[in-house]
PAZAPA-4460 file (N, C-alpha, C; in steps of 0.05 Angstrom, whole numbers, plus 32768, in hexadecimal, padded with zeros to 4 digits):
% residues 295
    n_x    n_y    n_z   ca_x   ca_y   ca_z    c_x    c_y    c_z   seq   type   mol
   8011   7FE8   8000   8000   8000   8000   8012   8019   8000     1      X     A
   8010   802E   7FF8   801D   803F   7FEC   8006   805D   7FF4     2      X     A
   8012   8064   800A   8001   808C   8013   8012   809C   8009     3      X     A
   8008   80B4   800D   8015   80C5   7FFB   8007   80E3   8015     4      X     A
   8015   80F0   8020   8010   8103   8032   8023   8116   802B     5      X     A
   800E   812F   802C   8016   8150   801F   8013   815A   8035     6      X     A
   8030   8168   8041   8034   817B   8055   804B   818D   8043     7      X     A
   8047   819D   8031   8060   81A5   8028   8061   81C7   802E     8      X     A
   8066   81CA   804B   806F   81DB   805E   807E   81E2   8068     9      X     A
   8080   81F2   807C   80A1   81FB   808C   809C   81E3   80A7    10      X     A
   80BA   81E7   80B1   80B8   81D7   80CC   80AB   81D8   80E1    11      X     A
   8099   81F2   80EE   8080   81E9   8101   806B   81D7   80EE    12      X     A
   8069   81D2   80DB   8054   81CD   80D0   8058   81B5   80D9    13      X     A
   8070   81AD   80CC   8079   8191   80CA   8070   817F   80E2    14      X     A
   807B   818B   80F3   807E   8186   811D   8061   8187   8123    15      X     A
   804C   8193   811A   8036   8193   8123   8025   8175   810C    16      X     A
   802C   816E   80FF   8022   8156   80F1   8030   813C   80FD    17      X     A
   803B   8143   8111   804E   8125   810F   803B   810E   8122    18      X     A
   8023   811A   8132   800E   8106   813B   7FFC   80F1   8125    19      X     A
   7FF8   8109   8110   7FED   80FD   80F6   8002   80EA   80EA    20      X     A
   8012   80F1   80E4   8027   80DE   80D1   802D   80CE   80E7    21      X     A
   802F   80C4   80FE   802D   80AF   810D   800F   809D   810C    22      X     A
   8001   80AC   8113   7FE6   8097   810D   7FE6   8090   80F7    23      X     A
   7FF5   809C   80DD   7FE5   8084   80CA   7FFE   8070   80C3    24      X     A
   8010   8073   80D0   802E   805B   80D9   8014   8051   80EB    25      X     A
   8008   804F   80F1   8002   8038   810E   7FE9   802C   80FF    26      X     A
   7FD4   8041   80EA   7FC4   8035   80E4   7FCF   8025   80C1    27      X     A
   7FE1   8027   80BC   7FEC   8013   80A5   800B   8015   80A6    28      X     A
   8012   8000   80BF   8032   7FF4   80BB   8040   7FEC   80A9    29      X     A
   8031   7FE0   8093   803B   7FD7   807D   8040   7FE5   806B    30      X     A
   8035   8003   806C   8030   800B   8041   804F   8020   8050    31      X     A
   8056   8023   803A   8061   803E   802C   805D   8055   8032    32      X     A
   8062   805F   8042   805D   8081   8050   806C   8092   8043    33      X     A
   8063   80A4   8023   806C   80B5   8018   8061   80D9   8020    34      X     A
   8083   80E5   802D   806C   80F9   802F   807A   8119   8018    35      X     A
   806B   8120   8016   8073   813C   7FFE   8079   8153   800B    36      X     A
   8097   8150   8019   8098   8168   8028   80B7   817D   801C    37      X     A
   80B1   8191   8025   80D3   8195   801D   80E7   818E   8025    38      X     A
   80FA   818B   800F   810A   8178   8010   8128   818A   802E    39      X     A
   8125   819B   8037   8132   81AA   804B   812E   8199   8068    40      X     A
   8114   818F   806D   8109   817F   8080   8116   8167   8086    41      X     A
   8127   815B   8070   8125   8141   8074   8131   8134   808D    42      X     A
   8144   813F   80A3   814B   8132   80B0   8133   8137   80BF    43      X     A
   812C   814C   80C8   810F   8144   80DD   80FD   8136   80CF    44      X     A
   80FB   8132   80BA   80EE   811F   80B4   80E9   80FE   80BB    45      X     A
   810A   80FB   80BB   8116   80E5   80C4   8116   80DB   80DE    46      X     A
   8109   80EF   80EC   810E   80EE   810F   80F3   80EA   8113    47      X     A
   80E2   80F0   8104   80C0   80E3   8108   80BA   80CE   8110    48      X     A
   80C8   80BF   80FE   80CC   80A8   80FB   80AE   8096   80EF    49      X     A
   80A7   80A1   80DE   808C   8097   80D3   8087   809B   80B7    50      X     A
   809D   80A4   80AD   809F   80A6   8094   80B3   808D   807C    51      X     A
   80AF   8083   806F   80C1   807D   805F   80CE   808C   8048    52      X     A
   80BE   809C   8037   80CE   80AC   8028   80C2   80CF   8024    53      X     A
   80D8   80E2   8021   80D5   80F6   801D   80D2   8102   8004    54      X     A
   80C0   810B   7FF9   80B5   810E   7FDF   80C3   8130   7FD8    55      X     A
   80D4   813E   7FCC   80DA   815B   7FCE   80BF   8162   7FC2    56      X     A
   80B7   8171   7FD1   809D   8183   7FCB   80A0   81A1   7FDF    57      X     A
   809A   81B5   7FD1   809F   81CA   7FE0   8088   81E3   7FD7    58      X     A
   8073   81EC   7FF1   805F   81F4   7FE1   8048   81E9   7FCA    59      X     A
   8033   81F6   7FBF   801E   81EB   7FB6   802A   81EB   7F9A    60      X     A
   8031   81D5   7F8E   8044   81D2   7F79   8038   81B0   7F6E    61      X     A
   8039   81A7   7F59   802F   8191   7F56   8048   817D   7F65    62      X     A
   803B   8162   7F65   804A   8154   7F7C   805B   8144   7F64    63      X     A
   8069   813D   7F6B   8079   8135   7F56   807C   8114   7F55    64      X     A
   806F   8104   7F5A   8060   80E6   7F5F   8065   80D8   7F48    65      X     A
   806F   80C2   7F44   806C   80B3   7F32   8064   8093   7F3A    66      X     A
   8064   8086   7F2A   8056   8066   7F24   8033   8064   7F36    67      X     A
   802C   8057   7F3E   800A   804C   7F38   8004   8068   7F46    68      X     A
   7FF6   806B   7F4B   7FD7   807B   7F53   7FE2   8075   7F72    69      X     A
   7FE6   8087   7F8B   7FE4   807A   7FAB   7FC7   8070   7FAC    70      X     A
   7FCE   805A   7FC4   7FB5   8053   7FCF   7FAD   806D   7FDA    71      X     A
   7FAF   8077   7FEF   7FAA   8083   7FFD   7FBD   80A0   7FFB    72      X     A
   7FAA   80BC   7FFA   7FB7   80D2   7FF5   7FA7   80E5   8014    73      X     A
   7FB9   80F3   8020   7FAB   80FC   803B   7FB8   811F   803B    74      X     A
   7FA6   8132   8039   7FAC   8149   8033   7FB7   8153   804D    75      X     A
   7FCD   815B   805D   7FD0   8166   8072   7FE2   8185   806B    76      X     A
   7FDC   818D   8057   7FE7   819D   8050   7FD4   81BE   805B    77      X     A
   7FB6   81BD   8049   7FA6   81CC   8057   7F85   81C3   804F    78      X     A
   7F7B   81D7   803D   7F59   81D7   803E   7F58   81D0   8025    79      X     A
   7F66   81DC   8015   7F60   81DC   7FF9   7F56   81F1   7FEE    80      X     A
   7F4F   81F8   7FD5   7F47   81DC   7FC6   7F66   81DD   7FB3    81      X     A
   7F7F   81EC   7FBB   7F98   81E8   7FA7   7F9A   81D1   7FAD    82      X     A
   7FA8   81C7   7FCB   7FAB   81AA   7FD8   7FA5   819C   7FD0    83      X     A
   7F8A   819D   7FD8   7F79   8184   7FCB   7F82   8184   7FAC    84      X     A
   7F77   818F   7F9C   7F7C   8193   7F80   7F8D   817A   7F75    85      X     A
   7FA2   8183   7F82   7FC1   8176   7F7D   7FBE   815D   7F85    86      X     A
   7FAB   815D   7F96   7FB7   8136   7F97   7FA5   8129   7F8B    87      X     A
   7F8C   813A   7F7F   7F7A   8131   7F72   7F84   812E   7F56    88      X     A
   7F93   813A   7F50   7FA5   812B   7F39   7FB4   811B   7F3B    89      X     A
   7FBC   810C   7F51   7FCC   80F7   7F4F   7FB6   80D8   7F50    90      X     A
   7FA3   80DE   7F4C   7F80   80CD   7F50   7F8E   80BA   7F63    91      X     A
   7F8F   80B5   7F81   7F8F   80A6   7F93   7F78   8097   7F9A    92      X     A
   7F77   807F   7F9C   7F60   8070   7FA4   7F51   8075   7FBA    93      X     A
   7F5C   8084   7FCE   7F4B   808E   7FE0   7F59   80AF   7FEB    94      X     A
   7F48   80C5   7FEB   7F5B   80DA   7FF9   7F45   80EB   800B    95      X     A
   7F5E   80EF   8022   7F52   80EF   8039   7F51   8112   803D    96      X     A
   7F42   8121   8036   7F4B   813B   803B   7F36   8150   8052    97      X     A
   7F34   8161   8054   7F27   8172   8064   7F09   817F   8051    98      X     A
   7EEF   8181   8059   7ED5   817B   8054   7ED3   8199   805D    99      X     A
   7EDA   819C   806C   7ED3   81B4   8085   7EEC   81BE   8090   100      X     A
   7EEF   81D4   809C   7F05   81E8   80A3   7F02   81F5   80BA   101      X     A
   7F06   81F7   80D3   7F04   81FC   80F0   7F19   8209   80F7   102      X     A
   7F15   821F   80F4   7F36   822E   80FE   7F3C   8236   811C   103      X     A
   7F25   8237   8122   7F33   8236   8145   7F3B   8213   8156   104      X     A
   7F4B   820F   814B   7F4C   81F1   814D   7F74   81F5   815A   105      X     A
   7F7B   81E1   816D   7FA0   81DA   8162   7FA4   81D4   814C   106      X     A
   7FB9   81D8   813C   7FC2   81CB   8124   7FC7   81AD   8129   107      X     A
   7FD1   81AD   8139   7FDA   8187   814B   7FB2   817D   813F   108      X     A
   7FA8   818E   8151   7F8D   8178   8150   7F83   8178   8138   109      X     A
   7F86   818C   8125   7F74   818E   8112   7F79   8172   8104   110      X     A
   7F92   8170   8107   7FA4   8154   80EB   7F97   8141   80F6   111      X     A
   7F95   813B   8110   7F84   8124   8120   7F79   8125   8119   112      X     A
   7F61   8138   811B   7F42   8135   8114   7F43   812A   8101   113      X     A
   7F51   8132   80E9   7F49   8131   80C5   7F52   8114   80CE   114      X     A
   7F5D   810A   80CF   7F61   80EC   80CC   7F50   80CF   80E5   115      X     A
   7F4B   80E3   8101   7F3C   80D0   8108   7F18   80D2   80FC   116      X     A
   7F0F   80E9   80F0   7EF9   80EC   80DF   7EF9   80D0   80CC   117      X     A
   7F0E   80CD   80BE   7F0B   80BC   80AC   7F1E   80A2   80B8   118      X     A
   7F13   8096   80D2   7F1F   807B   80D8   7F37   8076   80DB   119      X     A
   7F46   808F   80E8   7F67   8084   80E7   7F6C   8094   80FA   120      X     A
   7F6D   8082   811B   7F74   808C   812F   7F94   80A3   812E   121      X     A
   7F93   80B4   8142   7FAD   80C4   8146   7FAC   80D3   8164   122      X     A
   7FB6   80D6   816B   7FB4   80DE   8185   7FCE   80F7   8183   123      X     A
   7FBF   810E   8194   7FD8   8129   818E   7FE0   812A   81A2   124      X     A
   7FEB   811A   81B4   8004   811B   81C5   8012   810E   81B7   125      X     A
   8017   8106   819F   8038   80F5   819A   8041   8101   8186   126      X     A
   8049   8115   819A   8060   8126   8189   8077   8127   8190   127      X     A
   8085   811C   819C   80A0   811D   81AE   80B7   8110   8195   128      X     A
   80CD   8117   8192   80DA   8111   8183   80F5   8103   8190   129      X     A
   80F7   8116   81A9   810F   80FE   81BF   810B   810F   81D1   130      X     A
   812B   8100   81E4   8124   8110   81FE   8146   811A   81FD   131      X     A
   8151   813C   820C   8166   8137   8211   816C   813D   8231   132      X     A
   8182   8142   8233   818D   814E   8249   8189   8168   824A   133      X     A
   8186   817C   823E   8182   8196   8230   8196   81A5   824D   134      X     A
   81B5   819E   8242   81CB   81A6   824F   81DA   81BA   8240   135      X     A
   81CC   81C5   822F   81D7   81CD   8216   81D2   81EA   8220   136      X     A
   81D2   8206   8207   81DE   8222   8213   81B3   822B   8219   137      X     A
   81AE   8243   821A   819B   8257   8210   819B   825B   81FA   138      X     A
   8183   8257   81E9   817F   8261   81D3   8169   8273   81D2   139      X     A
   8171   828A   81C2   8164   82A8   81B0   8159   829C   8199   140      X     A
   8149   829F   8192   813F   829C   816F   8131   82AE   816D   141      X     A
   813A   82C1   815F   8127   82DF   8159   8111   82E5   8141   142      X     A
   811C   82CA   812E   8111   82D1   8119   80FA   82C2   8115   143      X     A
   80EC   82C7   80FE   80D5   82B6   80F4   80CF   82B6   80D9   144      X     A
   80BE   82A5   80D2   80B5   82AB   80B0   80B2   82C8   80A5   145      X     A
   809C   82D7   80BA   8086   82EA   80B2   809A   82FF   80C1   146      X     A
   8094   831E   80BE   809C   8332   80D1   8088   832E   80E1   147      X     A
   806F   832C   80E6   8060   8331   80F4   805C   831E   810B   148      X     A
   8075   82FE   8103   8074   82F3   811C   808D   8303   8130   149      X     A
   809E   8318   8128   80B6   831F   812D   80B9   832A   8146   150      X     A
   80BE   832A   815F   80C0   8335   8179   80D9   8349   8173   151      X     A
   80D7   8364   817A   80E9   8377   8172   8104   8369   8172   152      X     A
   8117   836E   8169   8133   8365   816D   813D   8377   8185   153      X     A
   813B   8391   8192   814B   8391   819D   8138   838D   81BB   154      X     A
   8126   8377   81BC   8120   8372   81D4   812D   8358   81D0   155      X     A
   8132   8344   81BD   8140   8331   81C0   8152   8334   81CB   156      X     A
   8164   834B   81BD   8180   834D   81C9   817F   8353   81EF   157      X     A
   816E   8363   81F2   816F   8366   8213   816B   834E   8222   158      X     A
   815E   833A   8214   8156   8318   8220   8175   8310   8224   159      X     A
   817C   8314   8210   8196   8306   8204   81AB   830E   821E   160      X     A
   81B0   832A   8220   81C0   8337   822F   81B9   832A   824B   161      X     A
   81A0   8323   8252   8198   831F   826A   81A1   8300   8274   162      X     A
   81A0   82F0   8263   81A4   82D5   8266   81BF   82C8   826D   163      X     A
   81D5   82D6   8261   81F2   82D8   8264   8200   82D4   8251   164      X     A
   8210   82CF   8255   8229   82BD   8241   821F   82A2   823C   165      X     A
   8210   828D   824C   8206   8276   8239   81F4   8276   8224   166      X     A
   81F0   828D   8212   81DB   828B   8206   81E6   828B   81EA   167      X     A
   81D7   8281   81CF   81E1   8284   81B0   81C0   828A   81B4   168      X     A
   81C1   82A6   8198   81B7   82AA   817F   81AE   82A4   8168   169      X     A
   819B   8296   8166   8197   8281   8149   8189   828F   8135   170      X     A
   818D   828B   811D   8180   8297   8104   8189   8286   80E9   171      X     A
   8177   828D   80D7   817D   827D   80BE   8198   8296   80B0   172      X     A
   819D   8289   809B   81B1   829B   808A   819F   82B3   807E   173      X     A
   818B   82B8   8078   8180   82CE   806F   8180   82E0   8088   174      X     A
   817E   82DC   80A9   8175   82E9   80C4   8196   82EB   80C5   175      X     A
   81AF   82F6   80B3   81C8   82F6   80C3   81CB   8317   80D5   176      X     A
   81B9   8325   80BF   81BA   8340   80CF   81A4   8342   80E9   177      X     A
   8197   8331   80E6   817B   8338   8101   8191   8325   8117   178      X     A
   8197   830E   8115   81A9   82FC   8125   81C0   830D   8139   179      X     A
   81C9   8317   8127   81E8   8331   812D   81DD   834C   8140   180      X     A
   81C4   8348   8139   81B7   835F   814A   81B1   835C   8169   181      X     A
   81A4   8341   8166   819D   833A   8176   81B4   832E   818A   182      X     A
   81C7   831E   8181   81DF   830E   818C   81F3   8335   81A6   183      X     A
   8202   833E   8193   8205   8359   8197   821F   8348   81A6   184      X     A
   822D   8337   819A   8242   832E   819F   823E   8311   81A8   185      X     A
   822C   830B   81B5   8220   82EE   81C7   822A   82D8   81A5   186      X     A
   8223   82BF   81AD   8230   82A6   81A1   821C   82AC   8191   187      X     A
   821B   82A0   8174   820A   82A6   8161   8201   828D   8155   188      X     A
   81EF   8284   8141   81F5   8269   8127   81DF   827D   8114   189      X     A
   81EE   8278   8102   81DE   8289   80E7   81DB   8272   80D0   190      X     A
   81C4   8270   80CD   81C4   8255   80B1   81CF   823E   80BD   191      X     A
   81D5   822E   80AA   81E0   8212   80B1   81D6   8201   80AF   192      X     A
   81D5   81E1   80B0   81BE   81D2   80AB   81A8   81D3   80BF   193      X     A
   8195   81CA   80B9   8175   81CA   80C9   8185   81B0   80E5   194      X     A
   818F   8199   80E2   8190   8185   80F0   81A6   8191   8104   195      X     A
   81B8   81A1   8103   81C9   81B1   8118   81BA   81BF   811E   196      X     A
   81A3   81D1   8119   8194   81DF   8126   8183   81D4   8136   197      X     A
   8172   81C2   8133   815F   81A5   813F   816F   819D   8155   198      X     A
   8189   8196   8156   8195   818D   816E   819E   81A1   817E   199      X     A
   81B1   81BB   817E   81A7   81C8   8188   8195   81DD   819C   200      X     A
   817E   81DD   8192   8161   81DC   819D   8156   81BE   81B3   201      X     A
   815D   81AD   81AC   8156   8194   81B7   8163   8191   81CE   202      X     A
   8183   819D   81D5   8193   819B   81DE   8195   81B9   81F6   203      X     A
   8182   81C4   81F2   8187   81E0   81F5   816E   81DB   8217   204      X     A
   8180   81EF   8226   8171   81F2   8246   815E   81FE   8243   205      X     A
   815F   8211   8228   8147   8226   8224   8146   8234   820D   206      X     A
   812E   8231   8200   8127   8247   81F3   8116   8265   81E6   207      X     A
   811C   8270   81E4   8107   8293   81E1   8109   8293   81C2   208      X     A
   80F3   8293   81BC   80EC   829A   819C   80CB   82A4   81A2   209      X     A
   80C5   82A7   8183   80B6   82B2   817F   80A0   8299   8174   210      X     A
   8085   8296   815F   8075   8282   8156   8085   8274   8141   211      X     A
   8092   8266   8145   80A5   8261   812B   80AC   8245   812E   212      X     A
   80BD   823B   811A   80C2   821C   8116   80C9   8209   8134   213      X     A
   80E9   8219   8138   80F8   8215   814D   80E6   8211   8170   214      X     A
   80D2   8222   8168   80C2   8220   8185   80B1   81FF   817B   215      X     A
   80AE   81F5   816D   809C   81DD   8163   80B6   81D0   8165   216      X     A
   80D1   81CF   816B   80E7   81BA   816E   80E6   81B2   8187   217      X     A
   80E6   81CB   819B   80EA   81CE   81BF   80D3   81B5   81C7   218      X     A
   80B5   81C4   81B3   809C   81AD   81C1   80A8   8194   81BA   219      X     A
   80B3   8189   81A8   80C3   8174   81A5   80CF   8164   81B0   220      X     A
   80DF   8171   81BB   80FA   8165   81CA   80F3   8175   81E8   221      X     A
   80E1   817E   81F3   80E0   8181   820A   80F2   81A1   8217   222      X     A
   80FB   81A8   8200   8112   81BA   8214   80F7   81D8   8216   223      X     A
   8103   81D8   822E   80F8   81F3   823E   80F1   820B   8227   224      X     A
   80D2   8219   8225   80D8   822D   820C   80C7   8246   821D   225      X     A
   80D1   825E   8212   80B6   8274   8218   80B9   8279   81F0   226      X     A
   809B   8276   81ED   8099   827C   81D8   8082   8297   81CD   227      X     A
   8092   82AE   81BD   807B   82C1   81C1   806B   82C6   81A6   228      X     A
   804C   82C7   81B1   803D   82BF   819B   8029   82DC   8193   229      X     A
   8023   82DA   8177   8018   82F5   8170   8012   82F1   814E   230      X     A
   7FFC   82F2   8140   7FEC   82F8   8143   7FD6   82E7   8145   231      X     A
   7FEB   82D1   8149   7FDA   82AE   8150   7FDA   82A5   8165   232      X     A
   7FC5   8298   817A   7FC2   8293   818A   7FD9   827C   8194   233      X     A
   7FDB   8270   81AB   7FF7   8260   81B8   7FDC   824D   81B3   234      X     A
   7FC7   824D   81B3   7FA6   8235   81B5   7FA4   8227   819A   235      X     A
   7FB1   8233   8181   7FB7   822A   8169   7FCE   821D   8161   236      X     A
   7FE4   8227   816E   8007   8220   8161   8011   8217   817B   237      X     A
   8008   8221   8193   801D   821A   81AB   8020   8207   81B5   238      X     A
   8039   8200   81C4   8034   81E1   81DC   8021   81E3   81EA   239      X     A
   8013   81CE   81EB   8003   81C8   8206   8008   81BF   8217   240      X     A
   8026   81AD   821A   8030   819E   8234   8048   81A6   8239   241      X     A
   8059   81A3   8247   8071   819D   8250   807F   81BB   8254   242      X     A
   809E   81C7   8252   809F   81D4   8262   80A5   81EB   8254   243      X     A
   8092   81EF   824F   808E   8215   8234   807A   8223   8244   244      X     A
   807F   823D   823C   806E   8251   8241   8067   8258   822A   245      X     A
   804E   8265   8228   8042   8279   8211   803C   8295   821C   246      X     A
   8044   82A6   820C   8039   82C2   820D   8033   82D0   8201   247      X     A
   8017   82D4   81FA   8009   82DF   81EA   7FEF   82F1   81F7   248      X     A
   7FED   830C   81E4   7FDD   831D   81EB   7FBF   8327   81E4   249      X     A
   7FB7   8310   81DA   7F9C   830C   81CF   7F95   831A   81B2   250      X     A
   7FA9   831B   81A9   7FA2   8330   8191   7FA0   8317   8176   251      X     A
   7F8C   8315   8163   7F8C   8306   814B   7F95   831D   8133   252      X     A
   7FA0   830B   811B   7FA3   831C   8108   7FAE   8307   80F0   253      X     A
   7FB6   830F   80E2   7FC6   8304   80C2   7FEA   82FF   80CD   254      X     A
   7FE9   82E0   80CA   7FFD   82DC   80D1   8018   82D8   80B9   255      X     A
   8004   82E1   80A6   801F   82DD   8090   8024   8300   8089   256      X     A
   8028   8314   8094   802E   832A   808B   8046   8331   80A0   257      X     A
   8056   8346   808F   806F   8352   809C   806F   836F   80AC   258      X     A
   8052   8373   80B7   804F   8387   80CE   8051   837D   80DC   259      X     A
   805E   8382   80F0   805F   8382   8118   8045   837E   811E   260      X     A
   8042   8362   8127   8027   835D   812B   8024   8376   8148   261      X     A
   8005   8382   814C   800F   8393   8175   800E   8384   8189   262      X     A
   7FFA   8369   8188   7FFA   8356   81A1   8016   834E   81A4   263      X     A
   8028   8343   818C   803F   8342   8194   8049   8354   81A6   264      X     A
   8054   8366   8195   805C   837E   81A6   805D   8388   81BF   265      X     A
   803D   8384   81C5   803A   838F   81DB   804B   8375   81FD   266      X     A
   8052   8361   81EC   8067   8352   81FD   8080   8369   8208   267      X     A
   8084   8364   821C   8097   8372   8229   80B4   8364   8232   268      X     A
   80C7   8371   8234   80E0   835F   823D   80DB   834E   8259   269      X     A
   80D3   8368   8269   80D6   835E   8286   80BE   833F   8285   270      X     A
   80AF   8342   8277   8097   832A   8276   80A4   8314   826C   271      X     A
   80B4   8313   8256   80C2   8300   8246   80D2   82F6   8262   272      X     A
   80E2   8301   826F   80F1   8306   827F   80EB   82F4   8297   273      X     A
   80DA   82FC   829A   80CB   82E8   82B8   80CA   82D0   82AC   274      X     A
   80B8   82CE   8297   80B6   82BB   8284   80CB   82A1   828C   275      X     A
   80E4   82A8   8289   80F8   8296   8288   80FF   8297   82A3   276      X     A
   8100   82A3   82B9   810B   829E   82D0   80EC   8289   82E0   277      X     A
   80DA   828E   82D3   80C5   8275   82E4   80CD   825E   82D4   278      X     A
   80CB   8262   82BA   80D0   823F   82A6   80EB   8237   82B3   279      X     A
   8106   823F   82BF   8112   8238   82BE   8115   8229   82EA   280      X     A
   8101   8233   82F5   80FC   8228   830E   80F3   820B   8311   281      X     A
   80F8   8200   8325   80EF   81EA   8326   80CA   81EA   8321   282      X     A
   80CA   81D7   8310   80AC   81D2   8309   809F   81E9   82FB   283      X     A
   80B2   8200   82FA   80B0   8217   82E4   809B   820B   82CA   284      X     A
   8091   822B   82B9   8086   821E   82A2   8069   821E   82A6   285      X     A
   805B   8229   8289   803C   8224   8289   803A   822B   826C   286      X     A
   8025   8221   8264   8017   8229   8242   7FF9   8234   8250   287      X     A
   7FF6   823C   823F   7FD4   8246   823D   7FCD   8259   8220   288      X     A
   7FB0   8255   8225   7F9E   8263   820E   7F91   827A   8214   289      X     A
   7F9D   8283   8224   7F91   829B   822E   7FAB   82B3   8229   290      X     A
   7FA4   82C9   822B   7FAF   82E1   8221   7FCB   82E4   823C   291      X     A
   7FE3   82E9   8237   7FF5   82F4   8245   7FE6   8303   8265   292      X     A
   7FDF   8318   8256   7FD9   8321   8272   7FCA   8326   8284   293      X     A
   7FBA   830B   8280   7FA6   82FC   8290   7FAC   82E7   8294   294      X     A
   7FCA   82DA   829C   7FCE   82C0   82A7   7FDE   82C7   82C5   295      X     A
***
């Protein structure tokens, strides 16, 4: 048997499907678990551990599939109808996609739903990818896809300053000037592969970012996160368990634009700040769906 699963997204996406792409490893051990993701992913891919092959697919692009028709085609990508579209050209003998669209939902649960809807148990606690020692430095991650997930840089840098000398600066190679801003001498990593970044993070006592990939690594691997959220709820994208904070200021908006979202904003250092000196106490740490400053 031969599936064929479209996630061809960035890495929170990825991290938030990995309950789905396990349930249908549990509900067909035997077939072929193809999934169409970008081809950048593939070592976390690899750490799923529910996949057999990685299909390069990047964005709503035709999938690039060859020999029979999949049995089974499962849209985890989004609503459609591009998604769908696309795999409806690859005529799969059965495809499992979304009917209906619920946006105040987790992303974790939504993939559940769509698949226990149609007979294929999943459960959204199994997302853990390992466990470490997280003996490793402080990590900064300032950046994000969007500007409008962006927490000013020079409040990063005051986090930064505050935390000490154990801390690195993380950014992709395009973030070398936001990184340098933020670092302001502190240990830096700019670019580099995704799987030195993944460990890293995994490895790390703590992390401060913003709604972004790297905070969907921490829920992962357990390491300690304050993660700050804007103009999306922490009730959509955020951890629900283990030892993260969320802080967010109730504000909704368009999360793909490059204005300063204001709920962000209106985050403060000293709040971020506390933030990390409770997560980092014994039994430290809380998530919630409720607004910053009303918890």
């Amino acid at each position: 048997m031969n599936i064929l699963v479209l996630r061809a997204l960035g890495l929170g996406d990825l991290l938030t499907a990995v309950p789905a792409l396990r349930g249908l490893r549990r509900a067909y051990p035997s077939a072929v678990v193809t999934l169409a993701a970008p081809a950048w992913l593939s070592d976390v891919v690899d750490r799923i551990d529910a996949v057999d092959r990685l299909l390069p697919t990047e964005g709503l692009v035709p999938v690039d599939w060859s020999g029979p028709a999949p049995d089974l085609a499962v849209n985890l990508h989004g609503r459609g109808p591009q998604s769908t579209g696309l795999l409806h050209q690859l005529r799969p003998k059965r495809l499992v996609t979304h009917d209906t669209w619920v946006d105040d939902q987790h992303e974790v649960d939504r993939w559940c739903r769509l698949l226990e809807l149609n007979g294929i148990p999943a459960d959204p606690a199994d997302f853990h990818l390992g466990t470490t020692d997280h003996s490793g430095p402080a990590i900064v991650h300032p950046g994000a896809g969007y500007g409008v997930r962006r927490w000013p840089p020079e409040r990063f840098a005051k986090v930064v300053r505050t935390l000490g000398p154990d801390v690195v600066v993380t950014g992709s190679s395009a973030e070398g000037e936001l990184v340098e801003s933020v670092a302001q001498g502190a240990p830096s990593r700019i670019g580099g592969d995704l799987s030195g970044l993944v460990e890293l993070v995994a490895n790390a006592r703590l992390l401060v970012c913003g709604d972004t990939g790297v905070a969907h690594v921490a829920t992962a691997y357990g390491t300690p996160s304050v993660v700050l959220f804007g103009p999306v709820p922490p009730a959509w994208w955020g951890p629900r368990t283990g030892p993260h904070t969320t802080l967010w200021h109730g504000h909704h908006g368009n999360a793909f634009t490059d204005q300063p979202d204001p709920g962000l904003a209106q985050i403060s250092v000293p709040e971020v700040l506390a933030a990390v000196a409770d997560l980092l106490t014994p039994n430290g740490g809380r998530t919630s769906d409720v607004p910053a400053q009303e918890m």
